[in-house]
PQR file with spaces between the fields and no chain letter, atoms N, CA, C, O and H, PARSE charges and radii, in Angstrom:
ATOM       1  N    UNK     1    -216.695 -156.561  -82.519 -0.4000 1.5000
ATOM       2  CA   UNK     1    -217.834 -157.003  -81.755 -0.0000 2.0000
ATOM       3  C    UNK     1    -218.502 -155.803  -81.111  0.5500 1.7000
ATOM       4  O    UNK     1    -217.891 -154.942  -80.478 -0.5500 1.4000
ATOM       5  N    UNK     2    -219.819 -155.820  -81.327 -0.4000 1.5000
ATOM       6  CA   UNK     2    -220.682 -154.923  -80.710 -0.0000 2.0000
ATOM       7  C    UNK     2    -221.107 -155.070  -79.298  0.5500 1.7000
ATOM       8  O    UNK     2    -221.743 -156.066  -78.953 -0.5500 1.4000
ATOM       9  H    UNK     2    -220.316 -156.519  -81.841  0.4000 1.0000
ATOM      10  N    UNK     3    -220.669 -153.770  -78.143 -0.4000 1.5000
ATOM      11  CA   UNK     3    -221.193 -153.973  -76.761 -0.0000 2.0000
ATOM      12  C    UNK     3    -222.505 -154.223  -76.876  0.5500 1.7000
ATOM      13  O    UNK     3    -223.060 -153.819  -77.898 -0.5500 1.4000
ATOM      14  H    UNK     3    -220.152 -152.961  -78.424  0.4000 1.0000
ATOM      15  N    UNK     4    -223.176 -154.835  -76.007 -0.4000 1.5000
ATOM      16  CA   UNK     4    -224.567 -154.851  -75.157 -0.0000 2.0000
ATOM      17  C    UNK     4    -224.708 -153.658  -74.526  0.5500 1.7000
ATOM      18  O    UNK     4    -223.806 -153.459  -73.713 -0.5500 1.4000
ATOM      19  H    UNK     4    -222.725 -155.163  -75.177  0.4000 1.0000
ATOM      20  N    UNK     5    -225.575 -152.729  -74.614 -0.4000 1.5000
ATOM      21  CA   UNK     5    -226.023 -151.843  -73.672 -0.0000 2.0000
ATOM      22  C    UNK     5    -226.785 -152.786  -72.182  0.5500 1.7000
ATOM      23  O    UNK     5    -227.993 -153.008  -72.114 -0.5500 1.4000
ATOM      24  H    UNK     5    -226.308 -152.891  -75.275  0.4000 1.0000
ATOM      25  N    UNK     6    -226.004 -153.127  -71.352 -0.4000 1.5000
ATOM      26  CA   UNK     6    -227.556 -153.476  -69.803 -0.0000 2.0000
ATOM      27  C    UNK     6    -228.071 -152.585  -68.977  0.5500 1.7000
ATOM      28  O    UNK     6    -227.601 -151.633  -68.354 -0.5500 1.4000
ATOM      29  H    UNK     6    -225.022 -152.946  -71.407  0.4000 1.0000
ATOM      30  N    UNK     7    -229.269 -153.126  -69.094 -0.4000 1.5000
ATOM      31  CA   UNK     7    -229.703 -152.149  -68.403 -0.0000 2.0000
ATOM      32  C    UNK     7    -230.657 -152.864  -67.356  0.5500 1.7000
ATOM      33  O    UNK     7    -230.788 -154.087  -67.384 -0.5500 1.4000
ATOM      34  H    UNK     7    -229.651 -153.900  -69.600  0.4000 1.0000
ATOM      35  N    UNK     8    -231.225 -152.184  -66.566 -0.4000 1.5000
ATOM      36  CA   UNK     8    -231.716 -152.677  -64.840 -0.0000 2.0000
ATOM      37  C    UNK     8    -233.073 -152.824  -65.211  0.5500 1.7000
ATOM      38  O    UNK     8    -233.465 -151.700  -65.524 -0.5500 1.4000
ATOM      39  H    UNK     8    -231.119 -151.190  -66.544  0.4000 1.0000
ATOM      40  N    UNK     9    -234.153 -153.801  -65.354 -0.4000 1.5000
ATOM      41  CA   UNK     9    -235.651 -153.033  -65.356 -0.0000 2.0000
ATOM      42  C    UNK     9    -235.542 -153.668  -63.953  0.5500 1.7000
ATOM      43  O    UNK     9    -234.689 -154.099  -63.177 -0.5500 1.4000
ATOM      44  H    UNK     9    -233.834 -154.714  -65.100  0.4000 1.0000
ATOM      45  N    UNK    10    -237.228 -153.442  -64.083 -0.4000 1.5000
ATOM      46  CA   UNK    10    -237.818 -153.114  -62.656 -0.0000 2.0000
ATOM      47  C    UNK    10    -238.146 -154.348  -62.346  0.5500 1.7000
ATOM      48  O    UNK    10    -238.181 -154.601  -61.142 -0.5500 1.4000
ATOM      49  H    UNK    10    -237.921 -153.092  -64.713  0.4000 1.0000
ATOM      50  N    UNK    11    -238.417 -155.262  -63.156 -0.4000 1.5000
ATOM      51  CA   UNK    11    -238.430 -157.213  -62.369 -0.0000 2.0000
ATOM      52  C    UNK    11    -237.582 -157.489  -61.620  0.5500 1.7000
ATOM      53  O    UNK    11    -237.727 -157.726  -60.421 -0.5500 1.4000
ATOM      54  H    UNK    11    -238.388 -155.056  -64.134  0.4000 1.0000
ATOM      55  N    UNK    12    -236.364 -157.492  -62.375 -0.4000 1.5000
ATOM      56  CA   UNK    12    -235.410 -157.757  -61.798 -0.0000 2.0000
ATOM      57  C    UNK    12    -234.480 -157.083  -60.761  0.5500 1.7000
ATOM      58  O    UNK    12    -233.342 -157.456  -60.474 -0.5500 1.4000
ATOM      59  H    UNK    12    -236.246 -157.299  -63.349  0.4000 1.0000
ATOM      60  N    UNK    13    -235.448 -155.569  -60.021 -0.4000 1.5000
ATOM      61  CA   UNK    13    -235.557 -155.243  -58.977 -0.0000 2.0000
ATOM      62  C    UNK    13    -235.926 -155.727  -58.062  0.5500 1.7000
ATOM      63  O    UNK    13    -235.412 -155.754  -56.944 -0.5500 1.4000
ATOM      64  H    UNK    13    -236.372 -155.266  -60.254  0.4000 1.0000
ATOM      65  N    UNK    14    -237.591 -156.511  -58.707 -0.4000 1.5000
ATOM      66  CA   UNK    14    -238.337 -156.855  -57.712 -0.0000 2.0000
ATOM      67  C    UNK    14    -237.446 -157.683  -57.658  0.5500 1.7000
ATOM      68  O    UNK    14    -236.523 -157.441  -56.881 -0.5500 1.4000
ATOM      69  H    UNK    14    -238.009 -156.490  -59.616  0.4000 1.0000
ATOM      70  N    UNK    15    -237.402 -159.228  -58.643 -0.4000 1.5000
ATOM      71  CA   UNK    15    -237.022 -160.377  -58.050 -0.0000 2.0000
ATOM      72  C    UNK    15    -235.701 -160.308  -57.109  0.5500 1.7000
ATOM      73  O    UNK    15    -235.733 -160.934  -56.049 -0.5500 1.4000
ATOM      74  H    UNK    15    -238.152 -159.424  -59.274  0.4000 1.0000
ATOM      75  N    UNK    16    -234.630 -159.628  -57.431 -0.4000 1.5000
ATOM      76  CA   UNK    16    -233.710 -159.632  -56.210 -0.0000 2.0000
ATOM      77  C    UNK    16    -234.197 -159.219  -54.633  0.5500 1.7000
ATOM      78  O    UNK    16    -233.657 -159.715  -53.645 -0.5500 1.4000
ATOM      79  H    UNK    16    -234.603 -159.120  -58.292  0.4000 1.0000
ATOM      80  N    UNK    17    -235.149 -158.370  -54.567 -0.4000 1.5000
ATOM      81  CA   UNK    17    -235.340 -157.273  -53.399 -0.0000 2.0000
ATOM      82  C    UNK    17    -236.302 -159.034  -52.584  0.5500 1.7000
ATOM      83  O    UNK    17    -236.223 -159.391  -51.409 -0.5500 1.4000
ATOM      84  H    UNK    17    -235.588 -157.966  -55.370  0.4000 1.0000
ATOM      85  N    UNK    18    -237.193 -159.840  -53.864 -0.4000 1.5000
ATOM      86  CA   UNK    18    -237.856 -160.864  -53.104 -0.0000 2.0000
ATOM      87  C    UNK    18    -237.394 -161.587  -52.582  0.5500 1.7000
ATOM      88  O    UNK    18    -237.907 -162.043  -51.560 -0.5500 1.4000
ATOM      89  H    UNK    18    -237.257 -159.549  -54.819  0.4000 1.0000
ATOM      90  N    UNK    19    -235.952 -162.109  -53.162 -0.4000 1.5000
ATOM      91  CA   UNK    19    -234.979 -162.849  -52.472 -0.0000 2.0000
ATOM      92  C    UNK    19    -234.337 -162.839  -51.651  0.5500 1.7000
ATOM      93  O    UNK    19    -233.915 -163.894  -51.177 -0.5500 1.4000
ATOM      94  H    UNK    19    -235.535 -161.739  -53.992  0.4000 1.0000
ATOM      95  N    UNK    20    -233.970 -161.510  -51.102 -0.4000 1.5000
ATOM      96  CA   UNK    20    -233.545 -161.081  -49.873 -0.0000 2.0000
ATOM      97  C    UNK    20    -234.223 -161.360  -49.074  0.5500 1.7000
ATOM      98  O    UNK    20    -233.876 -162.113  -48.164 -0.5500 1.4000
ATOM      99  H    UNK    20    -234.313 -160.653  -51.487  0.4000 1.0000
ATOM     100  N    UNK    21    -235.695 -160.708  -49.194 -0.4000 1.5000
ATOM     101  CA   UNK    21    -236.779 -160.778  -48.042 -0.0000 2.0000
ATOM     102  C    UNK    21    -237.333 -162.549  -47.878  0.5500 1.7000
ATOM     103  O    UNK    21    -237.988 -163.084  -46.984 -0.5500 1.4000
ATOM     104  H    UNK    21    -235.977 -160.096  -49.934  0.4000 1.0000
ATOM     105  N    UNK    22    -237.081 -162.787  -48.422 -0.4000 1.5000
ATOM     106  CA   UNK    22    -237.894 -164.525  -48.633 -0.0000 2.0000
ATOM     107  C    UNK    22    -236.851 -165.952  -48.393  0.5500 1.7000
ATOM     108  O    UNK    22    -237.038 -167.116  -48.038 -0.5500 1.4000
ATOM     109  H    UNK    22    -236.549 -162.352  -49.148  0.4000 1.0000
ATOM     110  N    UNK    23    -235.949 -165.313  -48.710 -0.4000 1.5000
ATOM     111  CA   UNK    23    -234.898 -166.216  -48.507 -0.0000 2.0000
ATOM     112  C    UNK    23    -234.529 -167.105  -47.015  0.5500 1.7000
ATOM     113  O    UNK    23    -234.834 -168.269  -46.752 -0.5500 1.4000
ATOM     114  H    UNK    23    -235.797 -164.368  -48.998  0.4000 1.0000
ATOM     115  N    UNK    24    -233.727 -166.054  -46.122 -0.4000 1.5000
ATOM     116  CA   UNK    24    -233.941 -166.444  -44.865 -0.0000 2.0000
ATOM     117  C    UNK    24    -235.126 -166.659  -43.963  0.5500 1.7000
ATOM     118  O    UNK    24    -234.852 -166.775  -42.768 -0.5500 1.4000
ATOM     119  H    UNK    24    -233.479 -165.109  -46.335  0.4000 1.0000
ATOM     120  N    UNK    25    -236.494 -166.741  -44.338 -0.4000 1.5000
ATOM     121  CA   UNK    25    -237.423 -167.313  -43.822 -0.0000 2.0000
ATOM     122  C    UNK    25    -237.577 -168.916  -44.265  0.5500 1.7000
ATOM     123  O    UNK    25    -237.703 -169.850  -43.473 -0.5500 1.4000
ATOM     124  H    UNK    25    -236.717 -166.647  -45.308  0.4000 1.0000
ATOM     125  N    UNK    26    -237.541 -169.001  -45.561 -0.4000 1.5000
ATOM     126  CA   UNK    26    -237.531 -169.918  -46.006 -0.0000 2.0000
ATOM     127  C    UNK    26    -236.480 -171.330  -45.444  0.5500 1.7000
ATOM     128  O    UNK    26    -236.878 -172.466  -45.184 -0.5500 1.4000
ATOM     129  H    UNK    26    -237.439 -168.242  -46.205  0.4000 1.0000
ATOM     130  N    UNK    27    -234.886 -170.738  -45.366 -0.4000 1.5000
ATOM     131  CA   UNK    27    -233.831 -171.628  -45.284 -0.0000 2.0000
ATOM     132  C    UNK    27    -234.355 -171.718  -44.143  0.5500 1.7000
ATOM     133  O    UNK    27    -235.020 -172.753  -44.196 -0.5500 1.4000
ATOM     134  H    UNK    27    -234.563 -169.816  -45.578  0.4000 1.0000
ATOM     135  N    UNK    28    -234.528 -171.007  -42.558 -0.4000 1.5000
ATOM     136  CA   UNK    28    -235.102 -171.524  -41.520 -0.0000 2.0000
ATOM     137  C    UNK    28    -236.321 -172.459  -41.371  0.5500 1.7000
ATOM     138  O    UNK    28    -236.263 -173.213  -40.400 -0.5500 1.4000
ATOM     139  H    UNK    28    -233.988 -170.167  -42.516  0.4000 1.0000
ATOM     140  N    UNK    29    -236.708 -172.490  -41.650 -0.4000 1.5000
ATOM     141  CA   UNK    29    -238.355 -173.334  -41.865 -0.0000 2.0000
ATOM     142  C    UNK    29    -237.756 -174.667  -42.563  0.5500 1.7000
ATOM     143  O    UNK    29    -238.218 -175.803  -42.458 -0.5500 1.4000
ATOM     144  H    UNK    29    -236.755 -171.877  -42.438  0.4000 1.0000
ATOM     145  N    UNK    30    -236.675 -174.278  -43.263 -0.4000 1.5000
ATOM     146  CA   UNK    30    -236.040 -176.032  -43.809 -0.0000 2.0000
ATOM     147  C    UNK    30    -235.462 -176.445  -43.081  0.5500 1.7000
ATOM     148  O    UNK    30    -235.713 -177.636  -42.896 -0.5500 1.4000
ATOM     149  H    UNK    30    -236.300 -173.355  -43.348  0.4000 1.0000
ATOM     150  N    UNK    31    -234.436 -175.890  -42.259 -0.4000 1.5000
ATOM     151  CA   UNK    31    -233.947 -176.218  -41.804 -0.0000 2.0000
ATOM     152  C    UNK    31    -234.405 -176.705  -40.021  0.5500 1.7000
ATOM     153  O    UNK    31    -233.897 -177.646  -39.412 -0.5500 1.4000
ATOM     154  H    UNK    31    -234.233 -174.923  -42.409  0.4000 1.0000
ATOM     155  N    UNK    32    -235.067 -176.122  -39.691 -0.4000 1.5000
ATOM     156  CA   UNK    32    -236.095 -176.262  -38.579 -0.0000 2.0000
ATOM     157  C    UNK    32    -236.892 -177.855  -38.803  0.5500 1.7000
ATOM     158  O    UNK    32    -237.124 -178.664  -37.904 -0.5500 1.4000
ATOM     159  H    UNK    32    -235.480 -175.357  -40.186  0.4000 1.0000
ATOM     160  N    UNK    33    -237.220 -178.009  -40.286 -0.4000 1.5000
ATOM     161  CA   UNK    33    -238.067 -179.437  -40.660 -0.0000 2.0000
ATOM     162  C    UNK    33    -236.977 -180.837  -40.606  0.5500 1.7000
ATOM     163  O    UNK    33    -237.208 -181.994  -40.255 -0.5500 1.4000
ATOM     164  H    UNK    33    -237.032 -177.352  -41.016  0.4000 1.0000
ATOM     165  N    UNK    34    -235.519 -180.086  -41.187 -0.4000 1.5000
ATOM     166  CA   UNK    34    -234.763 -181.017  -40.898 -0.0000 2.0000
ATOM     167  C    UNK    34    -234.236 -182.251  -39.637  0.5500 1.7000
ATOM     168  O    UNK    34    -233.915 -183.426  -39.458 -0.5500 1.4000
ATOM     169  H    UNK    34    -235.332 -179.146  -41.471  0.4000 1.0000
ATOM     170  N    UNK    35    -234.432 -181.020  -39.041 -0.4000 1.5000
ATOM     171  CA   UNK    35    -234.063 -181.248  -37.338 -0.0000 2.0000
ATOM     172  C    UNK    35    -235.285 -182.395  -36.795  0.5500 1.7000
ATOM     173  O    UNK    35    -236.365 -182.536  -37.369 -0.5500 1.4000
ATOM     174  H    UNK    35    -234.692 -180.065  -39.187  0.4000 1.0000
ATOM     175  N    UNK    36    -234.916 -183.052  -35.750 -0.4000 1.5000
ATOM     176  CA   UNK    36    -235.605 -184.269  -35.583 -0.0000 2.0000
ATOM     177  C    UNK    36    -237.170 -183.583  -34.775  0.5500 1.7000
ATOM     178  O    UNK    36    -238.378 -183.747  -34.944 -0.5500 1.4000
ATOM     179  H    UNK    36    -234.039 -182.938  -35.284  0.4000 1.0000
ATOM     180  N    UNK    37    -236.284 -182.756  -33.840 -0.4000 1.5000
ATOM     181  CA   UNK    37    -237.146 -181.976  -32.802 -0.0000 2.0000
ATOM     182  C    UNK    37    -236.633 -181.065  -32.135  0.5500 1.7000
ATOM     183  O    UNK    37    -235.847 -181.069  -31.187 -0.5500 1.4000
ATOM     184  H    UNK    37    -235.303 -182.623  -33.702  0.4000 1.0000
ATOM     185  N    UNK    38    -237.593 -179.560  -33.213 -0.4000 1.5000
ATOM     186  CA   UNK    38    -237.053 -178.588  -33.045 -0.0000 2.0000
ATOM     187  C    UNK    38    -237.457 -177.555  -31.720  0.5500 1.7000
ATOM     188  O    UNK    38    -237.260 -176.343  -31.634 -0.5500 1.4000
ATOM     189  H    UNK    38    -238.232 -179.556  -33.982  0.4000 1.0000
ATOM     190  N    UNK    39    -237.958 -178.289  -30.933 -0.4000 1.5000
ATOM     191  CA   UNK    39    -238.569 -178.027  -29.947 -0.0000 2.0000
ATOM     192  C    UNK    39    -238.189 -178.603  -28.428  0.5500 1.7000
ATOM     193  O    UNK    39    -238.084 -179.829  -28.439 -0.5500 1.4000
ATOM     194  H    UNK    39    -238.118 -179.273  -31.003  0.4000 1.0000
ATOM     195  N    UNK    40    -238.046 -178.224  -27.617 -0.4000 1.5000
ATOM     196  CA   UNK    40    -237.150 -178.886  -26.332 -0.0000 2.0000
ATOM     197  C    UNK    40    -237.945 -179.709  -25.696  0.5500 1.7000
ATOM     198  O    UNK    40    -238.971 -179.094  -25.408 -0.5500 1.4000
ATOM     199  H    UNK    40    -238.130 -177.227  -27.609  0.4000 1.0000
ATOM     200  N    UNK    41    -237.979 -180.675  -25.374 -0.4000 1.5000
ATOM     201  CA   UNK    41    -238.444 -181.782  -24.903 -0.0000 2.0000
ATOM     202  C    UNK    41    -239.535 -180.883  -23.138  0.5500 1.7000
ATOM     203  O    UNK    41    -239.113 -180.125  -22.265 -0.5500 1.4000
ATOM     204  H    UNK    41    -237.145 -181.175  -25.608  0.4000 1.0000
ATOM     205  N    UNK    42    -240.527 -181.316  -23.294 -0.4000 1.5000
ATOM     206  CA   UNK    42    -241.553 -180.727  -22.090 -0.0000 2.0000
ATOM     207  C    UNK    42    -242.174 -181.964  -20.961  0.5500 1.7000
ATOM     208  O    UNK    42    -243.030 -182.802  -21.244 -0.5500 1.4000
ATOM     209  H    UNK    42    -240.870 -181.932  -24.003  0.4000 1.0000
ATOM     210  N    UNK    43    -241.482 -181.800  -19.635 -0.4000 1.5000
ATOM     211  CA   UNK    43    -241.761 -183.064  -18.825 -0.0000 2.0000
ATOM     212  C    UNK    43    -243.155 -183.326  -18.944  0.5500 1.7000
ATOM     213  O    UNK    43    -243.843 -182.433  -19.438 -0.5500 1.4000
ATOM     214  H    UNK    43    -240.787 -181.119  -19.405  0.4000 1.0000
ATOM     215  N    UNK    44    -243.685 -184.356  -18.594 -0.4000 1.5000
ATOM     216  CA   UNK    44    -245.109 -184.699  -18.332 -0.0000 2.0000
ATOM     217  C    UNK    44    -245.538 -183.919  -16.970  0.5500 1.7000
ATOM     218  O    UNK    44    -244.796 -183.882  -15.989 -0.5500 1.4000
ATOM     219  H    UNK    44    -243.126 -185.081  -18.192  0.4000 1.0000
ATOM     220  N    UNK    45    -247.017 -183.204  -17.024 -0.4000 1.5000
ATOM     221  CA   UNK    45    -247.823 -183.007  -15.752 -0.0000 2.0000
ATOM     222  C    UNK    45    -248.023 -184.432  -15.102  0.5500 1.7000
ATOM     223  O    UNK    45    -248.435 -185.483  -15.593 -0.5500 1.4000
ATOM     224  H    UNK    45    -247.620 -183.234  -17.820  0.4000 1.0000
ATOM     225  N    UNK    46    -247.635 -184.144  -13.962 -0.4000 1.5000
ATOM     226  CA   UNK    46    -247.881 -184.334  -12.814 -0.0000 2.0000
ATOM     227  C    UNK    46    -249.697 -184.205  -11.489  0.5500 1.7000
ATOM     228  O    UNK    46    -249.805 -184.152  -10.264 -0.5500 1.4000
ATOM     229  H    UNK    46    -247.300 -183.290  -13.563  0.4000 1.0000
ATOM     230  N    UNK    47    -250.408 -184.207  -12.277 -0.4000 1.5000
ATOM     231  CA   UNK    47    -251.637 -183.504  -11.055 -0.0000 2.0000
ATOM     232  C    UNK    47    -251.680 -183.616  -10.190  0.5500 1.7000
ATOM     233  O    UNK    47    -250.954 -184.574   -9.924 -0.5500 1.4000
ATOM     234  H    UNK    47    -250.321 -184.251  -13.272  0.4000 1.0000
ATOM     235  N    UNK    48    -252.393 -182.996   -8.789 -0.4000 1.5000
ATOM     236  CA   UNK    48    -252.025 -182.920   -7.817 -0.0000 2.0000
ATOM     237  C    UNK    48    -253.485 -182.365   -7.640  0.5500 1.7000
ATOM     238  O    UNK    48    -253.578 -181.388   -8.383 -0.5500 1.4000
ATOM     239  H    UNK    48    -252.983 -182.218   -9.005  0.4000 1.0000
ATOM     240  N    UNK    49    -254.905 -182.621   -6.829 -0.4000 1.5000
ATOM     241  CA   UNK    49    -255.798 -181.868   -6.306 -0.0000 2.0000
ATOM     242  C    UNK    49    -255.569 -181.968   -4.723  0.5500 1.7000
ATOM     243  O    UNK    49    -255.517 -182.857   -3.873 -0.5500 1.4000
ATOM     244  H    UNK    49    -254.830 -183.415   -6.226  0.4000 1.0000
ATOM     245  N    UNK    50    -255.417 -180.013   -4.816 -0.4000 1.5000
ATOM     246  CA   UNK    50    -255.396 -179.736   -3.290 -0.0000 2.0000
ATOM     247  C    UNK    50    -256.276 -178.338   -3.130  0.5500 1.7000
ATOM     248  O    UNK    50    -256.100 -177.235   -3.646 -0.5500 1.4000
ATOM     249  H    UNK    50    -255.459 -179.291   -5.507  0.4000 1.0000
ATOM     250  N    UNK    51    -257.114 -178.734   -2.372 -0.4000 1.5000
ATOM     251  CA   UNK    51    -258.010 -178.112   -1.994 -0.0000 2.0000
ATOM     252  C    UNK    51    -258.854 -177.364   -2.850  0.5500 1.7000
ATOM     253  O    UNK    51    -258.991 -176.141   -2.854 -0.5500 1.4000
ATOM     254  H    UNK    51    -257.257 -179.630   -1.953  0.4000 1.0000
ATOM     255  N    UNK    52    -259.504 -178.345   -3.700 -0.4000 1.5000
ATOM     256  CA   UNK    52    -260.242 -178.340   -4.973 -0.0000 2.0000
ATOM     257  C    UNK    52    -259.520 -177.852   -6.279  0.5500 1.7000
ATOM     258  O    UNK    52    -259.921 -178.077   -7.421 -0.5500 1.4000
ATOM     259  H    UNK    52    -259.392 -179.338   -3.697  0.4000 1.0000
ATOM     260  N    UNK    53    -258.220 -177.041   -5.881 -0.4000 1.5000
ATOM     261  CA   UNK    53    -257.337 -176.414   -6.930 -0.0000 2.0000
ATOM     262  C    UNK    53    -256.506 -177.935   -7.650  0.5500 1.7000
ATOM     263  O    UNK    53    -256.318 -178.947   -6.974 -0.5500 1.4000
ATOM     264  H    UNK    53    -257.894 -176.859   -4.953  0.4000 1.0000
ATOM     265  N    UNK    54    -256.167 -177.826   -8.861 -0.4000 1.5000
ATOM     266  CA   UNK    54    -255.546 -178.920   -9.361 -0.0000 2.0000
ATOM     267  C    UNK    54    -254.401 -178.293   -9.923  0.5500 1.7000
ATOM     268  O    UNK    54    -254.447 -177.417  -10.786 -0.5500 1.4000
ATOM     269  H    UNK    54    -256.320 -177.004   -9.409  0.4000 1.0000
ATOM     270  N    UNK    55    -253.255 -178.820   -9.350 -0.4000 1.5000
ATOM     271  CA   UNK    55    -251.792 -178.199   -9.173 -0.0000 2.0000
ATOM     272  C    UNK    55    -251.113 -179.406   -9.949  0.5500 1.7000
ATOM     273  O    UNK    55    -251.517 -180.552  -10.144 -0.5500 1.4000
ATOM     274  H    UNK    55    -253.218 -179.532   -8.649  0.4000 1.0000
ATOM     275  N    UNK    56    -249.826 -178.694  -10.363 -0.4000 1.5000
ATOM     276  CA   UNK    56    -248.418 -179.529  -10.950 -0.0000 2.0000
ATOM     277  C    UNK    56    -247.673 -179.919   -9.711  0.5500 1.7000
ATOM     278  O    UNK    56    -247.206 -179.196   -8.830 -0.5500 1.4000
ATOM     279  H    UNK    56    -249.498 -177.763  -10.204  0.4000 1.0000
ATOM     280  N    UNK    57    -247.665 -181.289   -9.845 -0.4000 1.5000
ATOM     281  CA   UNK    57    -246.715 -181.379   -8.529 -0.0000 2.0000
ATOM     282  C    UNK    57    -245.236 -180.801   -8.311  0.5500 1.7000
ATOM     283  O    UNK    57    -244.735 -181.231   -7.273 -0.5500 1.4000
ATOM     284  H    UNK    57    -248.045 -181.876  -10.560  0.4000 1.0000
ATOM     285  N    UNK    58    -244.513 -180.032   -8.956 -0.4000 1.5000
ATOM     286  CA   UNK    58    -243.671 -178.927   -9.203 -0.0000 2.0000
ATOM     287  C    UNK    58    -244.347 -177.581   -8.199  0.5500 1.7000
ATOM     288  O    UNK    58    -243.765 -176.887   -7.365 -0.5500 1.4000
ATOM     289  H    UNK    58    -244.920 -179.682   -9.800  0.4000 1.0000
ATOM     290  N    UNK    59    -245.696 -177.548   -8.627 -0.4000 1.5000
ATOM     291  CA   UNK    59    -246.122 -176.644   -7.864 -0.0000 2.0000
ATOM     292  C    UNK    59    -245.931 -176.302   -6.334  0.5500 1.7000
ATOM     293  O    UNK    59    -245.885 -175.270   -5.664 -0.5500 1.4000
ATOM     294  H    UNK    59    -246.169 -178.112   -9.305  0.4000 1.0000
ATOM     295  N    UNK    60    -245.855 -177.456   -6.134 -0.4000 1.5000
ATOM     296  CA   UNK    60    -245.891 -177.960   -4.367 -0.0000 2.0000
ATOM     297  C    UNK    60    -244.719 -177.584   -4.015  0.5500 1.7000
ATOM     298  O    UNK    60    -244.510 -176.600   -3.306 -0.5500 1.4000
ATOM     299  H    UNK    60    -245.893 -178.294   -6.678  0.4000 1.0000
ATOM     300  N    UNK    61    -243.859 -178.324   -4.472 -0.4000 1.5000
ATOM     301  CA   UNK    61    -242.443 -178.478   -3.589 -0.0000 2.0000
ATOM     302  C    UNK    61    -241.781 -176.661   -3.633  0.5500 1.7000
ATOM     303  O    UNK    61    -240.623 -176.505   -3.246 -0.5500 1.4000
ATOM     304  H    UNK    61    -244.029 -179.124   -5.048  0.4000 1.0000
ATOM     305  N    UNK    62    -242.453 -175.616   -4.031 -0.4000 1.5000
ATOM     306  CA   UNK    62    -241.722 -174.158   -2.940 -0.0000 2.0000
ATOM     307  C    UNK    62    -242.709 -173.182   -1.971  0.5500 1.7000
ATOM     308  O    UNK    62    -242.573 -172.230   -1.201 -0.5500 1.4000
ATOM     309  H    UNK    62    -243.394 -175.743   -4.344  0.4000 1.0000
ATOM     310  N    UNK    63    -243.768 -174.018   -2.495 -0.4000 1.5000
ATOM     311  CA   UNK    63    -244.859 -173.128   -1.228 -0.0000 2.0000
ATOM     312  C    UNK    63    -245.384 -174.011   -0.347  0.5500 1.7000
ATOM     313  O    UNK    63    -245.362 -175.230   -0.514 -0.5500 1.4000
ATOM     314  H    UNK    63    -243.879 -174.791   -3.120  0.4000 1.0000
ATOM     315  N    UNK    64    -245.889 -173.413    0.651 -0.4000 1.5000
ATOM     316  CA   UNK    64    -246.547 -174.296    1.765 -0.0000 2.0000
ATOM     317  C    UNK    64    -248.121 -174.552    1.490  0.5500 1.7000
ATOM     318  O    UNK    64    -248.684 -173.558    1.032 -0.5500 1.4000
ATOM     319  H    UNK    64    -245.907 -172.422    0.787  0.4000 1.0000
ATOM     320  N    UNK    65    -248.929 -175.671    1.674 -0.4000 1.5000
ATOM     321  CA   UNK    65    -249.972 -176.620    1.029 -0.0000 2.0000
ATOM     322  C    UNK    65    -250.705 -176.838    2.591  0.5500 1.7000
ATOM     323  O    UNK    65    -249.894 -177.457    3.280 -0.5500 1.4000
ATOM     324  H    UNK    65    -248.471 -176.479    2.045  0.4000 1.0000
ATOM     325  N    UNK    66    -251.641 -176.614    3.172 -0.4000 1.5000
ATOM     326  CA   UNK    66    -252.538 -176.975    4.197 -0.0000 2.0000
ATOM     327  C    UNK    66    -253.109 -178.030    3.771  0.5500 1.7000
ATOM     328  O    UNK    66    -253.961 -178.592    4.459 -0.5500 1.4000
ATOM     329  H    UNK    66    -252.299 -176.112    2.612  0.4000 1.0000
């Protein structure tokens, strides 16, 4: 039986070198879609107009309000 000479071209440089780089963006972004909500839950505003300024009522409760 006769060896195969292999040899490397340059596609199949690229395509590995793309897979590296492309890969883990990709599995995140799936996996991110998987998830119900990949994002932490954000309370509702509150408004508050004091003294024409319109504040979070969070705002209030560590400074003092005339």
């Amino acid at each position: 039986m006769a060896s195969q000479k292999r040899t490397v071209k340059r596609r199949h440089v690229f395509g590995v070198l793309a897979a590296i780089v492309l890969i883990p963006p990709i599995t995140r972004v799936g996996f991110l879609r998987i998830k119900d909500n990949p994002l932490p839950p954000v309370a509702d505003p509150k408004p508050v107009l004091v003294d024409g300024w319109l504040l979070d009522e969070s705002d209030l409760e560590g400074g003092e309000v005339s």
